[in-house]
C-alpha positions in Angstrom: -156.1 176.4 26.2 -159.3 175.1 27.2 -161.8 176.6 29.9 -160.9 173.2 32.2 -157.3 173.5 32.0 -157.4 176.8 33.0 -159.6 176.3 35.9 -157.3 173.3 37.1 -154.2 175.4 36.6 -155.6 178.2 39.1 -157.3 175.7 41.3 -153.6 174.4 42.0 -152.2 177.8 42.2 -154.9 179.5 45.0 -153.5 179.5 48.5 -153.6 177.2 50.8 -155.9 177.0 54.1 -153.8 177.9 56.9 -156.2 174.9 58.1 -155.6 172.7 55.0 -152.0 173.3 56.0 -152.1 172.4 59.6 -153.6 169.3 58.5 -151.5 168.2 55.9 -148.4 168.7 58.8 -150.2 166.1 61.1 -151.2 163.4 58.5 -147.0 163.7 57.2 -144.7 161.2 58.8 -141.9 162.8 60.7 -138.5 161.9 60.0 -137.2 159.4 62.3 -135.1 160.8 65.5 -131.2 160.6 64.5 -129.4 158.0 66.7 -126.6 159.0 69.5 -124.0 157.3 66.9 -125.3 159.4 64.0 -125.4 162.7 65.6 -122.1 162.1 67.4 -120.5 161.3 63.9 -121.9 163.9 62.4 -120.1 166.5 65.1 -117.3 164.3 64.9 -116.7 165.1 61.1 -117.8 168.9 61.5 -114.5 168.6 63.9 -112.3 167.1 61.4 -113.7 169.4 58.4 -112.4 172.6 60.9 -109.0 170.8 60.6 -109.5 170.7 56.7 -110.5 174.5 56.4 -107.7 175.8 59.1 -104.8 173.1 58.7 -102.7 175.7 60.8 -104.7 173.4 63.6 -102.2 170.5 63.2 -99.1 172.6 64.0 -99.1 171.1 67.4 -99.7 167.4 66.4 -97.0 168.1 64.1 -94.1 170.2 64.8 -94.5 170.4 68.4 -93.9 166.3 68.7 -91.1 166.9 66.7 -89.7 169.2 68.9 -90.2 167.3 71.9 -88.8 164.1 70.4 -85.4 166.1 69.1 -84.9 168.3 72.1 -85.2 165.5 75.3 -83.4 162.9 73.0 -80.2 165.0 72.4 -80.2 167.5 75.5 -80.7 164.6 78.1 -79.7 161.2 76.5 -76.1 161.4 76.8 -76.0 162.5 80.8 -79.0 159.8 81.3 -78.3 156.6 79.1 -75.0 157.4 77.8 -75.7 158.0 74.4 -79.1 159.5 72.5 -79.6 156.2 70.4 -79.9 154.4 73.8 -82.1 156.9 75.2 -84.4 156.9 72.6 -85.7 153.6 73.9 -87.2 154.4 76.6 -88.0 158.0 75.7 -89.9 157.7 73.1 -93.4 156.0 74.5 -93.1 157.9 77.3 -93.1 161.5 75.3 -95.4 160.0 73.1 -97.5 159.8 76.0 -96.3 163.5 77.0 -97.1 165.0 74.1 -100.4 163.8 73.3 -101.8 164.0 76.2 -100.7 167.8 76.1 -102.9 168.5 73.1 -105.7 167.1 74.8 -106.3 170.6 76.3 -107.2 172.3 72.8 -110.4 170.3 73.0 -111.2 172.6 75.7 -110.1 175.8 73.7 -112.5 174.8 70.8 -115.5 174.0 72.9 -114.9 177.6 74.7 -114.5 178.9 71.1 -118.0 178.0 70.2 -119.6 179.0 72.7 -118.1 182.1 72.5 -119.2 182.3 68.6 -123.4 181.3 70.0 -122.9 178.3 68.0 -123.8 176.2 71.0 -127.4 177.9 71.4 -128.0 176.8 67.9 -126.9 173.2 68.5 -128.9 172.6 72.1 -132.2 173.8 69.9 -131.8 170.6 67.8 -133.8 167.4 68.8 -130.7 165.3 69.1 -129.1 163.5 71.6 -127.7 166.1 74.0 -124.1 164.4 74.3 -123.5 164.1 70.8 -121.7 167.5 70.4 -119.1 166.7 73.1 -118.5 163.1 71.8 -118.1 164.9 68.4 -115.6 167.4 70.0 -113.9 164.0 71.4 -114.5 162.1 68.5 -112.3 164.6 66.0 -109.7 165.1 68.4 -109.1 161.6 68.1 -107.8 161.8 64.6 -104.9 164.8 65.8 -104.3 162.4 68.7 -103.8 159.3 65.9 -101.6 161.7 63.6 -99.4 163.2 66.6 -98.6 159.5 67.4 -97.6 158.3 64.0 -95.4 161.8 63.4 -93.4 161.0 66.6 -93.3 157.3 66.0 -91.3 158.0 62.6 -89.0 160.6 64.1 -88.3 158.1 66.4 -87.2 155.5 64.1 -85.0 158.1 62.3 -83.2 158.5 65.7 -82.9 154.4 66.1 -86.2 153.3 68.1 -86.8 150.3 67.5 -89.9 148.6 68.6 -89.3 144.8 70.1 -93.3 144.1 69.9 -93.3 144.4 66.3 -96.2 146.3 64.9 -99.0 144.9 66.9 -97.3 146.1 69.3 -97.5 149.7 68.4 -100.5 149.6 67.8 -101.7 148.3 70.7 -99.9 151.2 72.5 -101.1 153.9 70.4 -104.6 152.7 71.0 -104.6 152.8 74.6 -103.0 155.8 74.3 -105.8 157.6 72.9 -108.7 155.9 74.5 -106.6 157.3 77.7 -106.8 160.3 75.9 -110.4 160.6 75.0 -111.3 159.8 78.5 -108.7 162.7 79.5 -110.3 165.2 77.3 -113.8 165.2 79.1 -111.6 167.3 81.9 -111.4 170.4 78.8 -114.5 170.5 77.9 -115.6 170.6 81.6 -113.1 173.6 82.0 -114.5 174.8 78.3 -117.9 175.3 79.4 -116.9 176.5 82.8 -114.6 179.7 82.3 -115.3 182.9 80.2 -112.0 182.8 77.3 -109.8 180.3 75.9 -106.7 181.9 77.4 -108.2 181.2 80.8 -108.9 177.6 79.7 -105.0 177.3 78.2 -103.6 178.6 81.4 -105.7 176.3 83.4 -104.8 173.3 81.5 -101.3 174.1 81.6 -101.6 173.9 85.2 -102.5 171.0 85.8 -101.3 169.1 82.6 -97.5 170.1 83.3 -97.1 168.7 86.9 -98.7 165.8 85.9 -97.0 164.8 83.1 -93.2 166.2 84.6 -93.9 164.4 87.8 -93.9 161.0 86.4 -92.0 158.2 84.8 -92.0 160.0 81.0 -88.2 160.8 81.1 -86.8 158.7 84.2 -87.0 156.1 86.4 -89.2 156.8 89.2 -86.3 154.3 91.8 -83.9 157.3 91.6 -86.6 160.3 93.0 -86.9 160.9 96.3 -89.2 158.3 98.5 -91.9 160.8 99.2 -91.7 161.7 95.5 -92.1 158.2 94.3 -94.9 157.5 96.3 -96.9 160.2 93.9 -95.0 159.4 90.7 -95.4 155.3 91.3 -99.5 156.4 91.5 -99.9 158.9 89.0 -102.4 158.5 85.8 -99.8 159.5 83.5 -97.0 157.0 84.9 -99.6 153.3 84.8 -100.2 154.7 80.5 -96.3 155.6 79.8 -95.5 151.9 81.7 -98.6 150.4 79.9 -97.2 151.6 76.7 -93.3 151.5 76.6 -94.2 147.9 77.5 -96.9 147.4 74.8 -94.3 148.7 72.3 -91.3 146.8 74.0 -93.5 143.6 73.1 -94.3 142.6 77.0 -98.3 142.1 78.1 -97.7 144.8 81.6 -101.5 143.3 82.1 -101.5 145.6 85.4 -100.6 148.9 84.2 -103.0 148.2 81.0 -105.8 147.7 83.7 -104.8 150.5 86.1 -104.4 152.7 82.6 -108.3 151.4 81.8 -109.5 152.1 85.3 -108.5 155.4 84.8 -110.0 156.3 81.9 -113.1 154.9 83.2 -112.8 157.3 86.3 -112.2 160.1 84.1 -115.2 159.3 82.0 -117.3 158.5 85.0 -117.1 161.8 86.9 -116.3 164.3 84.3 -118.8 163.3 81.5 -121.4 164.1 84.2 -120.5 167.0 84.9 -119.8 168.4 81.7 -123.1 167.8 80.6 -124.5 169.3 83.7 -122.9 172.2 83.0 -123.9 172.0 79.4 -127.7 171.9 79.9 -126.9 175.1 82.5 -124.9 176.8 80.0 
């Protein structure tokens, strides 16, 4: 080997300057800022790969619709429609609408769950779009809401629902169901970020998710409750989606409980993504 090779060779293996380094990181081009859609994807997935790597997750998209579906059909459809296959009619969207918004509450759980882990001090030291790891939460979630729907809507047909609107129909009710329900889920992650443990976010959930959805037209018709009842049940949330969809599925355009569903979900966004992320950038 010559003298110059060998010269070169430990000219390119001396240390750098700590100012020949500082240097070189000022002339380099940063990488470009990830986008709000990017970053929220990207959260989004990391959601659905938790499902992948702890499928016990989907045991309440999965057997717990079925439950529901089974038990309300044959315990209550021959004392309220005569017969199960008649009940099923009217049952189904509205415990489709039950059940999913239910599971809305485990976004909650998991955001607690992170925090609890110190995952979230790693992910608020990133130079991204502050949001993004609630959308992502929101984003994921979105797939057990989608697969909660579809299980229910095939145990349905086993038990003789039969759509009038035809498949556009179903999924135009499905879809407003979970926009309804992202907008819902902003509530958990609020409560997420707000109290110490996931049993304290479960139990608060439960609270308020079981008036709302009993107190409603889910299982009944609101015309044979008491007047002062009805005057809370005719204005609930959950009773403008369960109209909104039994009458998307039943193949009708109920263009006011659509809107009043909507306006709702707009509400929810409106005052709750606000203060989750307040409470976010406190945490």
């Amino acid at each position: 080997m010559s003298t110059a090779t060998k010269t070169t060779e430990a000219q390119d293996l001396a240390p750098v300057s700590t100012e020949s380094l500082a240097a070189l990181l000022l002339t380099a081009e940063r990488p470009a800022r990830p986008s709000a859609l990017s970053t929220s994807l990207t959260f989004g997935w990391r959601a659905v790969l938790k499902i992948k790597h702890v499928p016990e997750q989907l045991f309440d998209v999965t057997a717990f619709p079925i439950m529901m579906v089974l038990m309300y059909t044959y315990l209550f459809g021959g004392a309220l429609a005569g017969s199960p296959e008649e009940y099923i009619q009217f049952l189904l969207p509205g415990i489709l609408v039950m059940s999913v918004v239910m599971i809305t509450m485990y976004t909650g759980v998991s955001v607690n769950t992170d925090i609890e882990k110190g995952v979230f001090d790693r992910f608020r030291s990133l130079p991204i779009w502050r949001p993004s790891t609630m959308v992502g939460y929101l984003l994921g979630d979105m797939l057990r809401y989608t697969i909660a729907s579809v299980v229910m809507l095939v145990v349905g047909m086993i038990l003789g629902y039969r759509p009038d609107g035809g498949f556009m129909g179903v999924v135009a009710g499905i879809a407003l169901l979970i926009a309804f329900s992202f907008a819902f889920s902003w509530i958990w992650t609020m409560f997420g970020l707000m109290l110490r443990s996931e049993k304290s976010v479960m139990g608060v959930s439960m609270m308020v998710i079981f008036p709302l959805t009993f107190l409603s037209n889910v299982f009944v018709d609101p015309r044979t409750m008491p007047g002062w009842l009805q005057a809370f049940v005719n204005n609930s949330p959950i009773t403008h989606l369960s109209s909104a969809v039994r009458g998307l599925m039943a193949g009708d355009w109920p263009g006011t409980e659509v809107a009043w569903s909507l306006g709702w979900a707009g509400a929810l966004v409106l005052v709750f993504g606000p203060l989750t992320m307040r409470l976010y950038n406190r945490k």
